[in-house]
N, C-alpha and C positions, 0 to 999 in steps of 0.2 A: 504494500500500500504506500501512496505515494505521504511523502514526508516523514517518512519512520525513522532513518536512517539519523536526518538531526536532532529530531525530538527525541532521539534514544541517546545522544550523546549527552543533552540535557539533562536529562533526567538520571543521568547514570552518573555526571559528575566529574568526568574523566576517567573511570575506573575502564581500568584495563582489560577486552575483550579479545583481545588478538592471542592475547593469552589462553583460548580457552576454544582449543580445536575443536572438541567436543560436544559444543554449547548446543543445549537442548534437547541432549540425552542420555540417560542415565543406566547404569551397568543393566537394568530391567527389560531396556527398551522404552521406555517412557519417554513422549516426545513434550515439551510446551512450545505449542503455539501462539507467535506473538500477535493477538487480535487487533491491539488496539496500539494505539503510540503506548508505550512502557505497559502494556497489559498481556500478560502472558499467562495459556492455561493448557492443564494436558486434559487431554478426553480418557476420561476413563472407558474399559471396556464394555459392551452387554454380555457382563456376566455377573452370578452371584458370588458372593466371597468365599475366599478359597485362602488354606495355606501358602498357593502358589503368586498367589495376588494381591497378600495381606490387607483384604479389604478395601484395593484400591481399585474403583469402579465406581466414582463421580467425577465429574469435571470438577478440577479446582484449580489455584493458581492464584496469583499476585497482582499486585498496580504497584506501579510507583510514583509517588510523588516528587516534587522539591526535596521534600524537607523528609518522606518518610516512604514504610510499604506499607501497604492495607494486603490482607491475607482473604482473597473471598472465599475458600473454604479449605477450612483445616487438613482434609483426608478422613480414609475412613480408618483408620488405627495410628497408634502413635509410630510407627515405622511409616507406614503413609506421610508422615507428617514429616517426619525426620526427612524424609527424601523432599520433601517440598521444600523445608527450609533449608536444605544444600542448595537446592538447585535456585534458591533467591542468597545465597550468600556467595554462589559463582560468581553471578551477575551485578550486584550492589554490596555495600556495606551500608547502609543507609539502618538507622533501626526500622524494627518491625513494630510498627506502633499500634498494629489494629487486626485483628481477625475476629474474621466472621463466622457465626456457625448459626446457619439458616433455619434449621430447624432440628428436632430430634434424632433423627434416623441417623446410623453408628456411621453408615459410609458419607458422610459430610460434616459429622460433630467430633467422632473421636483419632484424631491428628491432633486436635488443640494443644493436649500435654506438651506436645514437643519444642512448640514455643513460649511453654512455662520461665524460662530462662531471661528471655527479652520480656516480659515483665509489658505484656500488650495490653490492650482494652478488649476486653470480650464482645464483641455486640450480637444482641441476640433479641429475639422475638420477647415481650414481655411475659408469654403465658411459657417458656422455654425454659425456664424453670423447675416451674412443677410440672412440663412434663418428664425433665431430667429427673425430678424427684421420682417420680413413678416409673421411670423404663430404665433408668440409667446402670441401674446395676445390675439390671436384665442383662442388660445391652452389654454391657463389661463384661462380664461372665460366659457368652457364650462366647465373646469374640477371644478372650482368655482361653475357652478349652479348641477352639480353632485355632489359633493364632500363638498361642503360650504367653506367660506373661508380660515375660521382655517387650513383645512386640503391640500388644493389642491394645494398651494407654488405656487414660483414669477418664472418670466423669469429670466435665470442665464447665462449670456455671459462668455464664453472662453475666459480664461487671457492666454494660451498660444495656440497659433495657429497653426496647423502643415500645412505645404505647401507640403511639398514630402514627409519628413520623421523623425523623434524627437526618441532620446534617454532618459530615465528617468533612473536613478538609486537610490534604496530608501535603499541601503545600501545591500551589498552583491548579490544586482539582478538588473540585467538591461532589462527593460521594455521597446519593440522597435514599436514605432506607425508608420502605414501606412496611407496616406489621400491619399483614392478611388477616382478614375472617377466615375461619377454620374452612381448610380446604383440601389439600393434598392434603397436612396432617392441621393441627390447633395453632401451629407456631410457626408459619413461615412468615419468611422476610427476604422482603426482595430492595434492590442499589439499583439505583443507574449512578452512571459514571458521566460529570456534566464534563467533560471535554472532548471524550471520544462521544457521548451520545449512548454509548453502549447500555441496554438493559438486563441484569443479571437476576433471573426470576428463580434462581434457584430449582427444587423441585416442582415449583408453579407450572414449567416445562418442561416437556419430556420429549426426545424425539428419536425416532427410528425404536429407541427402547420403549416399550409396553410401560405407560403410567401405572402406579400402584397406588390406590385409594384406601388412606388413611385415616383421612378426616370426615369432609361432608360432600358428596356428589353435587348436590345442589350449590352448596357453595363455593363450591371446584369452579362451574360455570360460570357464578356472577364476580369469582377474581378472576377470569377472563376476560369477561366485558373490561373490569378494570384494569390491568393488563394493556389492552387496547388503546386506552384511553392515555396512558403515559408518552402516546405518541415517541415513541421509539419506531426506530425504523430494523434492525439488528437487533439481537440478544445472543448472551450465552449461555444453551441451556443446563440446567441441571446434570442430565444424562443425552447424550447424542455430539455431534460434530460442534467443535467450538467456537462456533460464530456461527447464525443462520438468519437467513430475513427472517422477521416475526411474527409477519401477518399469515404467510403460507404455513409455517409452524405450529401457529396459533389455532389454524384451520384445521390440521390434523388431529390435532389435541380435540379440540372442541370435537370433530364430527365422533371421534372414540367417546367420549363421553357421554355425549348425548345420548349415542346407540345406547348406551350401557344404562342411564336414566331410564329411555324410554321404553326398550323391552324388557327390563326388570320391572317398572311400572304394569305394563302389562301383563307377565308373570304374575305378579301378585295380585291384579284383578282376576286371573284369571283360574287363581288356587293351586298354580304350580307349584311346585317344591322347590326350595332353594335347592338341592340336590341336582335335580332337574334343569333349571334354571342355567347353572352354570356351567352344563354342558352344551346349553345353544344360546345363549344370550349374547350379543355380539359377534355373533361367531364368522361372520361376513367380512369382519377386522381380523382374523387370524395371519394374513397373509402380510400384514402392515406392519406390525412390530413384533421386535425380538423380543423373547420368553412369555409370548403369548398363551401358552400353556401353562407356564407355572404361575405368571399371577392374571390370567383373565378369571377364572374361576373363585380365588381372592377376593378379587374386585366386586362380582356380582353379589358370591354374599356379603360382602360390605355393603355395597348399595341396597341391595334387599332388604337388612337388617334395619335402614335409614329410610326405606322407602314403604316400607309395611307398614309403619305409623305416621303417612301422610292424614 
């Protein structure tokens, strides 16, 4: 993209690059791609977590400001995380003044540990607490008997909490958080980035990977609308390729959902069984997203269980 090249020198400070044959990948194969001027993120894979992948299967990655980095998401284990902040102490010394962790779920929250050290601002969803409270040590514990200790990192609470809406500025960029009505799960939180424009919706998007319904169906759709309405032109989502127009993204999302609303609605008008239900309900979307097998069926009872007491 055109202008990267001096805004990267910018924002880096003179630090030394030529030094770093390597740059932008890691003994793993992990690539980061640089989005935006000074924004860089790796695409996690469509898979579920594995020993071999210690939980690393979200998009996440860095900004850099003047003056600082903001971390958009932790990783999903504290090895996850360790590899993110190598791979942001290659390219900067600048401190790590900010990470993010969107929402509950292990492969986007638990990395945080690993930036224990630089002594950052937590920002998180304000209900992101007590869902930490109630899943956290769920969440710890299996990724400990996957993962082993060393690797799998502690529960990390939000030191700054957003209620409706938080400004960050880490030197020449202002970083604008949104806290969602319950939707993928009760606590997301979505940034845009006011200099690239960029929108980071966290798991609010999901693309090419099959959405996994957490929260509320219905309120999945009407943070869509809202969504929409940030007039973003780009985002990067959650889970899928790291940078995508949003409107065409948005598209996809929405029509899986809806299917997933409206024939489960009907399902239940019509006395089928959640059993039942969720081996045809959407099923016309099989062909569209990876692991559509392992969480469509998920999904439907999710919805069912939200949509039975309309």
């Amino acid at each position: 993209m055109k202008g990267f090249a001096s805004r990267r020198e910018a924002l880096f400070g003179g630090f030394c690059l030529c030094c770093l044959p390597t740059l932008g990948r890691s003994a793993e194969g992990f690539a980061l791609d640089e989005v935006g001027p000074g924004i860089f993120i790796r695409r996690g894979p469509d898979a579920e977590a594995s020993p071999e992948n210690n939980d690393a299967i979200a998009n996440i990655g860095f900004i850099v400001g003047r003056d600082s980095v903001l971390v958009t998401e932790s990783g999903g284990s504290r090895a996850d995380g360790a590899w993110l902040r190598g791979e942001i102490r290659r390219r900067t010394e600048k401190p790590i003044s900010h990470v993010v962790l969107t929402h509950v779920h292990p492969d986007h929250c638990f990395g945080a540990s690993a930036f224990s050290e630089d002594k950052p601002v937590f920002v998180g969803h304000h209900v992101l607490r007590s869902a930490l409270d109630s899943r956290g040590e769920f969440y710890r514990k299996r990724l400990e008997d996957l993962l082993g200790p060393e690797k799998a990192g502690s529960v990390v609470y939000p030191t700054l909490e957003v209620k409706d809406g938080a400004e960050i500025d880490i030197g020449g960029r202002k970083l604008v958080f949104t806290a969602h009505g319950t939707a993928h799960t009760n606590c997301d939180l979505s940034m845009r980035d006011s200099e690239s424009g960029l929108l980071f919706p966290a798991d609010l998007l999901f693309v090419g990977r099959i959405p996994s319904l957490d929260g509320n169906l219905v309120g999945w759709l009407k943070e869509i609308e809202r969504l929409r309405g940030f007039g973003a032109t780009h985002a990067v989502p959650g889970h899928g390729p790291t940078r995508v127009e949003l409107a065409p993204a948005l598209a996809d999302l929405s029509r899986y959902l809806t299917a997933l609303r409206d024939q489960t609605r009907k399902a239940v008008s019509s006395d089928v069984s959640i059993e039942k239900a969720s081996k045809t309900v959407a099923h016309e979307e099989r062909d569209n997203w990876a692991l559509f097998e392992t969480y469509n069926p998920r999904n439907v009872t999710q919805a069912y269980k939200e949509l039975e007491w309309e």
